[in-house]
C-alpha positions, -999 to +999 in steps of 0.1 A: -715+308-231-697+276-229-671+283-205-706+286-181-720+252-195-683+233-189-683+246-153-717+236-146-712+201-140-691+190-109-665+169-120-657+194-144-656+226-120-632+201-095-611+197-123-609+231-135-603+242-098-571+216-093-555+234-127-560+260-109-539+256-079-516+236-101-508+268-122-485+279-137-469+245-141-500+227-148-505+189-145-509+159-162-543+146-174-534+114-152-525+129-124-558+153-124-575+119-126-559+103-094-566+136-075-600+139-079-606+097-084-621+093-114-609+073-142-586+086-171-608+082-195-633+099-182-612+126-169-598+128-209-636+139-218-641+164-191-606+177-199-612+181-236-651+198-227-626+225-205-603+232-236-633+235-259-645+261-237-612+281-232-612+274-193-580+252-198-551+243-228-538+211-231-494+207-241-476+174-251-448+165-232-433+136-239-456+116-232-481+131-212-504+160-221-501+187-195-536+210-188-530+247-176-562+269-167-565+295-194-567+320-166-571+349-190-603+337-203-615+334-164-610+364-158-629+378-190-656+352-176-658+372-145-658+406-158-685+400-185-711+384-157-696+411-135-709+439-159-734+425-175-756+417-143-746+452-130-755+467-161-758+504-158-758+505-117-727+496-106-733+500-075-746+467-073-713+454-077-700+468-053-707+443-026-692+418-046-663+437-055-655+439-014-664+400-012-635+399-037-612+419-025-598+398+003-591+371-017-570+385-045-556+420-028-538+444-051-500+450-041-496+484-022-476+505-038-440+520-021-441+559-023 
């Protein structure tokens, strides 16, 4: 899976965390640069690996290209290595799925 491979290296996984937080406006190439100090060019590459993978989509404006986390494909990320290493006990996951919890709670519901 590539999205696995593009998140593997460091620079890569810092950068694809900073679209993150920067969502859903995202951020310029230049300015995802400055924040995590490494130079454009560079960044460019690393940008481009995370579009090739689906983690992130790139959008002219003006004259800056703005990078937004494809969070969609994240979360199918999650729920294939989710399933697949559960496989057919899911109550392996469930451990995990507390771990979870407590960073993305579900809204309660008014009755």
């Amino acid at each position: 899976m590539t999205a696995l491979a593009a998140l593997a290296q460091a620079t890569r996984l810092d950068a694809f965390r900073v679209l993150v937080a920067h969502e859903p406006l995202g951020l310029a190439a230049g300015d995802v640069a400055t924040a995590l100090a490494v130079p454009q060019n560079t960044m460019s590459s690393h940008l481009a690996i995370l579009t090739r993978a689906g983690l992130a989509r790139a959008q002219r404006q003006g004259r800056s290209i703005i990078y937004r986390a494809e969070l969609d494909h994240l979360r199918r990320l999650m729920l294939f290595l989710v399933e697949d290493c559960c496989g057919a006990s899911p109550e392996l996951c469930q451990p995990l799925l507390q771990a979870l919890a407590p960073c993305c709670p579900t809204p309660k519901v008014k009755s």
